[in-house]
Structure formats: C-alpha cells, structure tokens
FINU-334016 format. One record per residue (C-alpha): residue in three letters; z, x, y. Coordinates in steps of 0.1 Angstrom, whole numbers, plus 5000, padded with zeros to 4 digits. Last residue first. Example, Ala and Ser with C-alpha at 12.3 -4.5 7.8 and 13.67 -1.06 7.14 Angstrom:
<domis>
  sedren    up  east  north
     SER  5071  5137   4989
     ALA  5078  5123   4955
</domis>
This chain:
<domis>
  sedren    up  east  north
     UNK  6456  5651   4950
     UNK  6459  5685   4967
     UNK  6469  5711   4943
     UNK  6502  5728   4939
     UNK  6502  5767   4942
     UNK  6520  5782   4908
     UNK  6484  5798   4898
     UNK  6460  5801   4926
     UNK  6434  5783   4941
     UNK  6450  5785   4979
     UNK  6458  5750   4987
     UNK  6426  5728   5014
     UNK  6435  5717   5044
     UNK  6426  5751   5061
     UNK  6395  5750   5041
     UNK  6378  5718   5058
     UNK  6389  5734   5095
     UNK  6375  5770   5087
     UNK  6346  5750   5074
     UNK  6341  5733   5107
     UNK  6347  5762   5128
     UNK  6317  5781   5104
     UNK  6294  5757   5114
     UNK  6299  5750   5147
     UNK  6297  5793   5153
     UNK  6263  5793   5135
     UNK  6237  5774   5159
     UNK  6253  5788   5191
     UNK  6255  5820   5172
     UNK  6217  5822   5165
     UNK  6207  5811   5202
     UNK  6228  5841   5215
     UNK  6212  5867   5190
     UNK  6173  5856   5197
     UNK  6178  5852   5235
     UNK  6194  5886   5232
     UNK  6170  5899   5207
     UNK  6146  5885   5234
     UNK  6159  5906   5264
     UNK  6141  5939   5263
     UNK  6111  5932   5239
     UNK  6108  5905   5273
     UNK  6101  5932   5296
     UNK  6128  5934   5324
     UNK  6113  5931   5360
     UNK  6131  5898   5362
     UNK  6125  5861   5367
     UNK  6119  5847   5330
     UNK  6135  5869   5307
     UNK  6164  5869   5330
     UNK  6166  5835   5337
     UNK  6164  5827   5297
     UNK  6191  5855   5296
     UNK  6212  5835   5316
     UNK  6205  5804   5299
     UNK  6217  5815   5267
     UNK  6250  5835   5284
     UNK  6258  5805   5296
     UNK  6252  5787   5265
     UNK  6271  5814   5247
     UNK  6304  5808   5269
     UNK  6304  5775   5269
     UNK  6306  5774   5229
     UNK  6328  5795   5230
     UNK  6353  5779   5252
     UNK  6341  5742   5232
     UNK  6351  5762   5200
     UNK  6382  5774   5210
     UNK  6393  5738   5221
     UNK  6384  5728   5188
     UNK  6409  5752   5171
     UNK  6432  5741   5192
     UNK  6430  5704   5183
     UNK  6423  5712   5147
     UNK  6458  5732   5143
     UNK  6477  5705   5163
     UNK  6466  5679   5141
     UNK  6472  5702   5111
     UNK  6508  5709   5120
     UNK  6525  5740   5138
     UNK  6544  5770   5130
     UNK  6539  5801   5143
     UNK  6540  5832   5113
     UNK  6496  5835   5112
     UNK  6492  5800   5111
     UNK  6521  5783   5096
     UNK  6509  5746   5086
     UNK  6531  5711   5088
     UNK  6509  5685   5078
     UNK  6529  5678   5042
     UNK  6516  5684   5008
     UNK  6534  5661   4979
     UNK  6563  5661   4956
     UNK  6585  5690   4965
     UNK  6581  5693   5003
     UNK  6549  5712   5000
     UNK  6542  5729   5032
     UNK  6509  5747   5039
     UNK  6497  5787   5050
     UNK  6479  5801   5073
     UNK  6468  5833   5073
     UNK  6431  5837   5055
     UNK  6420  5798   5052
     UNK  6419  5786   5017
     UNK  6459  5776   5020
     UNK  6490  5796   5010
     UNK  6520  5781   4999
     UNK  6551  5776   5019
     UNK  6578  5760   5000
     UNK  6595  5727   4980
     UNK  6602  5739   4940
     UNK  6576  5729   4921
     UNK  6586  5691   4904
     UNK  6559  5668   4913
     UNK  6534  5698   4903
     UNK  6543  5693   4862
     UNK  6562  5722   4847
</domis>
C-alpha cells in the first residue's frame, strides 16, 4: 500500500506525547500534545514562551548567586556548583527546546506511520 493511500489518523511524532494528522495524502499542522489539540504554529509559540520564562528564571538565579558569591560571608566552594549548574542549563535548555521543536515535526519511525516528504 503506497503512503497517498493510509487511511487519514493521528500518528505519533518523534516528540514523546504529541502526535500529527495525516489527512490521507499529506501531513497536516494540526498536532495533539498530550490529548489537547492544537497546530504546530501554536505548539512553537508556547513552547517559546516556556523558554523565554525559563530562561528568565536561570539568569536571575545566575546573577543572584554571582551577588552572593561576591558580597556574602558564604565561601565560594559553597556557591560555585551553583554558578557552575545555573550557567550549564542556560547554555543547554536552548538547545534541547530547539530539538524538541525539530522532532515534533518530524513522524514517529515506525512501520504503518507515513513519512514526511
């Protein structure tokens, strides 16, 4: 059976719990993410908004344990793997949003799922 004729459904995508349309002949924007529908503009929209809170909140906490380390009693063995933990993430968490946003695009590599041509 060629994929221009599979039967029009939900299939799953390379992103754990969220799922694409196929209308029958080609794949659609319209996702399921976790059982709420939505479509991939929407999807990436939130999803960036996510990473601008978190991003906000790990600078913050950056800089306040820069100002720690700098103008408290603390020693610095104390608040470094802070500094060191904080300053990893900010560097990380872009990354993995933008592959989370590449795979939800992306079918499931399974057999009966249609790929994306």
């Amino acid at each position: 059976m060629s994929e221009r004729g599979r039967a029009a459904g939900w299939f799953e995508t390379r992103r754990r719990g969220t799922r694409r349309w196929w209308d029958g002949t080609r794949w659609t924007e319209h996702l399921s993410v976790r059982g709420r529908e939505t479509t991939l503009a929407e999807d990436r929209r939130a999803v960036r908004r996510q990473l601008i809170l978190t991003e906000f909140v790990l600078g913050t906490l950056l800089v306040g344990s820069i100002l720690i380390a700098l103008w408290s009693a603390l020693p610095v063995v104390v608040v470094r793997p802070m500094i060191v933990a904080t300053g990893t993430a900010l560097l990380l968490v872009p990354l993995m949003i933008s592959r989370q946003l590449r795979l939800v695009a992306l079918p499931a590599r399974r057999p009966g799922v249609p790929t994306l041509r």
